[in-house]
C-alpha positions in Angstrom: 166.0 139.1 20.1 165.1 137.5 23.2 166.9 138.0 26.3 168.8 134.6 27.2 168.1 133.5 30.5 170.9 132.5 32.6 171.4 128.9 33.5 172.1 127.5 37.4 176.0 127.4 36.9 176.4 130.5 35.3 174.5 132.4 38.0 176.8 130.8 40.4 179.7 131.8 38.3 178.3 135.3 38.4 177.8 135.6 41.8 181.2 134.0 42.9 182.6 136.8 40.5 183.4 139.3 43.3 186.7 137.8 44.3 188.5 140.2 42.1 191.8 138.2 40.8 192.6 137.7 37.3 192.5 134.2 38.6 189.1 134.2 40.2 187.7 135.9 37.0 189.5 133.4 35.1 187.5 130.7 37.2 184.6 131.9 36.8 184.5 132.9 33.3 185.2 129.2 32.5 182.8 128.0 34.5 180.4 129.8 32.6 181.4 128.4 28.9 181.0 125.2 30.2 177.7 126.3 31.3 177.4 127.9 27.6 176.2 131.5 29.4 178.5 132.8 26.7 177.4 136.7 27.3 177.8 135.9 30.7 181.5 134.3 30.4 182.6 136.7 27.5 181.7 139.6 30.4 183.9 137.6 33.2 186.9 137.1 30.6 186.7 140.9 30.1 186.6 141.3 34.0 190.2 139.0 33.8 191.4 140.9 31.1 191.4 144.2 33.3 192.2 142.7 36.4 196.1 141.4 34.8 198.9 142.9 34.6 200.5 141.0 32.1 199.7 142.3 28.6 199.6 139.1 26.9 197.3 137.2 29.5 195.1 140.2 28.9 195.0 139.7 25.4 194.0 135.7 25.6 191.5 137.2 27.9 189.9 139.6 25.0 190.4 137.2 22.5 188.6 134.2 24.8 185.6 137.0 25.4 185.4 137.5 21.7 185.0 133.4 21.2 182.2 134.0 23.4 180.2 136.8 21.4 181.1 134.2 18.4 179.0 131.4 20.1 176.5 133.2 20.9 175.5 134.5 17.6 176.2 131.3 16.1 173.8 129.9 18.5 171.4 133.1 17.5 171.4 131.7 14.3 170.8 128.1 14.7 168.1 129.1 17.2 166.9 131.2 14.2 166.8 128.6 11.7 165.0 126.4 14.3 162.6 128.4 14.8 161.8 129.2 11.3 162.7 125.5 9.7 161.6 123.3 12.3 158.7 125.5 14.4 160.9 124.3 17.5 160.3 127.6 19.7 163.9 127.1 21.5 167.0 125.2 21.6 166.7 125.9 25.3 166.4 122.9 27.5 162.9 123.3 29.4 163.3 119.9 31.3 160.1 118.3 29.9 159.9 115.7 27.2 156.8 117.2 25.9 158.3 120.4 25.2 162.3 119.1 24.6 161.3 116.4 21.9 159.8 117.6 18.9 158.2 115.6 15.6 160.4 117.1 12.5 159.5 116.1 8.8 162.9 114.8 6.5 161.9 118.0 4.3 162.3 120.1 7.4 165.5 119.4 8.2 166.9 119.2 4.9 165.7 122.7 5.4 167.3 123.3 8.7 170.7 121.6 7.2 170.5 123.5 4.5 170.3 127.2 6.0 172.9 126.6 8.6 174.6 125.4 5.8 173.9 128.1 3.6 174.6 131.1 7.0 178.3 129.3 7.3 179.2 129.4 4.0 178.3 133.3 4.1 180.2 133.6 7.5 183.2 132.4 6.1 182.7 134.7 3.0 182.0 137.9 5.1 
């Protein structure tokens, strides 16, 4: 599995981590789901979770870090199936059109459709 690299906000929300309030954790653990650095956030909503001292914040807290592992293997696996349906090398943004837009056959993503298709049906069964 390739490592993910981080993206501009999340770095910034990694770096503006060391104020070390639940709320400032908080902060910056949302700024890096909108960034979608979800090992990155899941980490920071950890961080908020031990830096509460109200049991049921902390718990939103683990459950909001466990959202984030859930993201990012869902985004595993379509990154996965793109690779292997589609030959797109990443679902990674690379700021150029020649390596962002891609020519797909119908056939391949019926194929693509299908497996993600196919890997949430056997989520849901699991």
């Amino acid at each position: 599995m390739a490592r993910q690299r981080k993206r501009p906000e999340a770095e910034e929300a990694t770096a503006n981590a060391g104020a070390a309030s639940h709320d400032g954790y908080v902060q910056e653990a949302e700024a890096a789901e909108r960034a979608e650095a979800w090992p990155q956030a899941a980490a920071l909503w950890l961080r908020a979770s031990e830096t509460t001292g109200n049991v049921d914040r902390a718990l939103q807290c683990v459950r909001s870090a466990d959202a984030c592992n859930h993201r990012q293997a869902i985004d595993e696996k379509l990154e996965s199936i793109a690779r292997s349906a589609l030959n797109v090398p990443t679902l990674q943004s690379r700021h150029s059109d020649g390596l962002d837009f891609h020519e797909v056959s119908v056939w391949q993503i019926k194929l693509a459709l299908r497996a993600a298709y196919e890997a949430g049906k056997a989520a849901k069964n699991k």
